[in-house]
C-alpha positions, 0 to 999 in steps of 0.5 A: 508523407504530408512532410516530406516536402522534396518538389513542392509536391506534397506541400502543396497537397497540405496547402490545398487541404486547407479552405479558405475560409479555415485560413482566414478564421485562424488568421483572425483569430490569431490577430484577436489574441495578439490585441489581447496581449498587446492590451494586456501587457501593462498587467503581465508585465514584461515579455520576451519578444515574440514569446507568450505570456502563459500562466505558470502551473501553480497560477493555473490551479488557482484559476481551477481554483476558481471555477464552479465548485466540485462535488468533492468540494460540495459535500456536506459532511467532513472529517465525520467519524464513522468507527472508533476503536477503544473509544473510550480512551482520550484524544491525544491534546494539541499543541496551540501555536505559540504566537501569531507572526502575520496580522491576518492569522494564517501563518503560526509558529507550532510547537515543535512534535517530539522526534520519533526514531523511524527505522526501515527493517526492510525497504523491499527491493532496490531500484536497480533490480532487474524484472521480467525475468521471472524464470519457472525455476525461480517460480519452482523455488519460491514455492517450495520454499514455502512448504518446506519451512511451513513443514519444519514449522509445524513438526516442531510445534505438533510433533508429528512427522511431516516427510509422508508422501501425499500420493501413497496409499495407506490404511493408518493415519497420515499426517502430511504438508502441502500446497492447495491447488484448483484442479480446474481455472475457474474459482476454487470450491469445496469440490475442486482442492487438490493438495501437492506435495512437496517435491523433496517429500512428495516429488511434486504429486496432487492428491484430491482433498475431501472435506466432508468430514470439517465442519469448518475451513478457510482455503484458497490457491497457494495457501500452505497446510498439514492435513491430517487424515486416511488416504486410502486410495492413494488418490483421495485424502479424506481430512480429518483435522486442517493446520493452516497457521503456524507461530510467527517467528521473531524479528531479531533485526526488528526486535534487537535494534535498540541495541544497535545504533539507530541510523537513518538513509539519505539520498544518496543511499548512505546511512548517518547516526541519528540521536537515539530518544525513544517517546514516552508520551503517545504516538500519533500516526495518519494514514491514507491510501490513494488514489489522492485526487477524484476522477472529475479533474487532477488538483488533488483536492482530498490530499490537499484536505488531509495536509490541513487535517495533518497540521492540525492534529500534528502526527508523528507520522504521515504515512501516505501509500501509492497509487498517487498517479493512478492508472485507472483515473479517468484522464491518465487512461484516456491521455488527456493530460497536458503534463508527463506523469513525472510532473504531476507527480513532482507539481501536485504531490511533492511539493505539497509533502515538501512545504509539509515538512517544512511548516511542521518541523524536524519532528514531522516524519512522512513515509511514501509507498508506491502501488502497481497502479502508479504509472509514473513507477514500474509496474511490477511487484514487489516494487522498489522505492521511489526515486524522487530527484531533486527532493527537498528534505534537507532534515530526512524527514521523508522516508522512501519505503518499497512495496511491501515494506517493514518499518519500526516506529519507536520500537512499533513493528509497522508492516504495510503493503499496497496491493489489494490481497484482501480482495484478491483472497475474497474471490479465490477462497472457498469456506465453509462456517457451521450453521447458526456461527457468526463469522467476521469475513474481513478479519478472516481473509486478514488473518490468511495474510498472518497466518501464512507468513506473507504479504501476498499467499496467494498463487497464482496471481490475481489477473492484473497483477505483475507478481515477480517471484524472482525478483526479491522472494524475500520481500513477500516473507512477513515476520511478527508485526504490531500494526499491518496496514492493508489497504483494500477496495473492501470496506474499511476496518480496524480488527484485533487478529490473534496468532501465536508466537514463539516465547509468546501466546496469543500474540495480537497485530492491530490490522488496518484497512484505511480505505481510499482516500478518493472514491470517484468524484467524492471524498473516502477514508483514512485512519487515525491512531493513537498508540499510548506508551506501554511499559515492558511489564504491559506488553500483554495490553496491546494493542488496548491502548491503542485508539484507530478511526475510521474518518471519511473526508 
């Protein structure tokens, strides 16, 4: 109302609103500023009429910059190291920089770091796939899906029959396979684990699930099992023994992809032959997970840090994982920002991974992965890649990855997801560990993750998060991986998880939670690693010589 100025009505409704007092104090103050740029302009230089000269983006951080020191920027210990596996093996030597070009000793000219062949096996969904549309048949699918390749699995490897149904009644021993349901909404417990069946095998029925006679067990909703034990009820399986892992299968497009020609993507979407050269000298990854800036202000002090930490130690890979424009940051929820998210990330994030790549060489490679806390990106999972316009990386040395996503590094399987599964099974699982049995919790929630063959077992959802079954299923399924990364608000940890694979025993994946970079207004962690080369006949040494820690900013 207060523009529609049709009779001058309403006009001079908004005119007489105003005191004047009000008018004459910003009559003044407009004419103390013009003085102020008038005076100035021998300084700023020259203007366009009637324009103002406003500090550029790049000016207006280094006047914050200049302001009164952050807590971030107080801290007093820096880069400590706070766990170290396999210690005893040596630090990786930097290169020195070959010569010095400025007087002052700021810009150096490093050795080049050796070119890593990166190939993504699976990059998660495509941006253009459609979501919202996540239909309770798709749902039905998916899941089972899931109890039916579980099921072939496992009669091949225990050689039982796997077709029994969970509801019938039966005074023999019955082996069956089935999804582990709550019966109520609250947290899942030894008392309330229901098993459904499959709906090919069982036609969908829910049994209840004794475990009073184990001594030991680790479950949680959606987690896929064979239970063998007496139902002779009909209504209650009593367990005698739970199969909840089964054997990895192998990657054939992972593990056979030195016998094809290597490729990289680029912008376009397209694909070029890349040069195949495979290291021998050790390989050097750093990793770290947002958020990327502390909750006090927006000028990503901790990624700035962590780039200087970079091109000191020369990484073959810079692996950063979203959330990069976090939703839960104190000025984005309260919308006090002056810039579009799109801006804060393109002015504070991919310049500064821009001017990375340039100052360290071709050999430098960096891959970005989103979260579903990013809100400059679509919040639903599993996710697309970033879709970054105008990125300047004229030798494809970043890499866009989805989330979840699957990449090989040197014929290093790398599988990392952003979402926090760790804490979502930490709250929905139900456990029980004999008296006087030490039990590491962490690697037993990661070991959940490997065991099932996902990047997320747990169904239903956590509250918060927009699990899309429809989307792309297939993203979710995870195959044999040398390093899984998964970051997580739990503590940090590098753990050592065994699984059997199939034409290999004891198969290890080196799993890996780097923690967050930022943790309010101070400084979090990120991980080191170094994996020394290993040769064919010393397959069985990983992941020995492989060197993980644990650094706090």
């Amino acid at each position: 109302m207060l523009l529609n100025t049709e009779n001058g009505e309403n006009e001079e409704h908004f005119n007489s609103a105003k005191t004047p007092t009000k008018i004459r104090e910003s009559n003044d103050a407009s004419k103390s500023l013009m003085s102020r740029m008038d005076s100035n302009d021998a300084f700023s230089g020259s203007r366009t009429p009637g324009s103002v000269n406003m500090p550029s983006h790049k000016f207006k951080s280094r006047l914050e910059n200049g302001s009164p020191a952050t807590p971030f920027s107080q801290r007093s210990s820096k880069f400590k190291v706070q766990f170290v596996l396999n210690k005893d093996l040596p630090d990786p030597v930097i290169n020195e920089p070959l010569e010095v070009i400025s007087e002052d000793d700021v810009v150096r000219r490093l050795r080049p770091i050796e070119y890593s062949d990166l190939q993504v096996i699976h990059m998660g969904v495509k941006p253009e796939k459609r979501f919202m549309f996540d239909r309770i048949e798709a749902k039905f699918n998916v899941l089972e899906k899931r109890i039916k390749d579980f099921a072939m699995i496992v009669a091949k490897n225990e050689g039982v029959a796997v077709d029994n149904q969970v509801s019938v009644a039966s005074q023999e021993r019955t082996f069956v396979i089935g999804m582990v349901c709550c019966d109520g909404e609250g947290h899942l417990n030894d008392k309330s684990v229901l098993l459904q069946g499959s709906v090919e095998f069982s036609s969908g029925h829910r049994v209840r699930l004794d475990l009073h006679m184990l001594g030991r067990f680790s479950l949680f909703p959606g987690q896929i099992i064979g239970v063998d034990g007496h139902n002779l009820s009909g209504h209650c399986l009593v367990a005698s023994r739970i199969v909840d892992s089964i054997p990895m299968p192998l990657s054939e497009d992972l593990f056979k992809s030195h016998e094809r020609e290597p490729k990289r993507q680029v912008l376009d979407g397209s694909t070029q032959p890349l040069p195949k050269k495979i290291s021998v000298n050790p390989l050097s990854m750093v990793i770290a997970t947002g958020p990327f800036t502390t909750s006090d202000n927006l000028s990503y002090e901790p990624l700035v840090d962590l780039l200087d930490f970079a091109r000191k130690k020369q990484p073959n890979l810079l692996l950063l994982m979203g959330p990069f424009i976090d939703s839960e940051h104190p000025q984005i929820k309260q919308g006090t920002v002056d810039r579009t998210f799109e801006e804060i990330f393109a002015e504070e994030v991919v310049v500064r991974i821009e001017e990375y790549c340039e100052q360290m060489g071709t050999g430098a490679r960096v891959v970005l992965m989103p979260s579903t806390r990013d809100c400059h990106h679509e919040f639903v999972f599993p996710q697309s890649p970033f879709a970054i316009k105008g990125l300047k990386d004229p030798e494809h040395q970043v890499t866009l990855l989805g989330n979840p996503g699957v990449f090989a590094l040197n014929e290093l399987a790398i599988g990392c997801c952003t979402v926090d599964v760790l804490r979502h099974l930490s709250s929905e699982e139900a456990s029980r560990v004999p008296a006087g049995v030490s039990s590491d919790r962490l690697a037993r929630l990661a070991s959940h993750i490997i065991s099932q063959h996902s990047f997320y077992p747990l169904y239903p959802a956590a509250s918060g998060l927009p699990l899309d079954l429809s989307r792309s299923p297939e993203s979710l399924q995870l195959t044999h991986l040398d390093i899984f990364i998964t970051p997580s608000d739990l503590s940090p940890f590098v753990k050592v998880l065994s699984s059997s694979v199939e034409g290999q025993e004891n198969s290890k994946t080196l799993c890996i939670n780097p923690g967050r970079l930022a943790k309010g207004m101070y400084g979090g962690t990120f991980t080191d690693l170094l994996v020394n080369p290993v040769q064919n006949d010393q397959a069985h040494q990983w992941p020995e010589n492989a060197k993980a820690s644990i650094i706090r900013l």
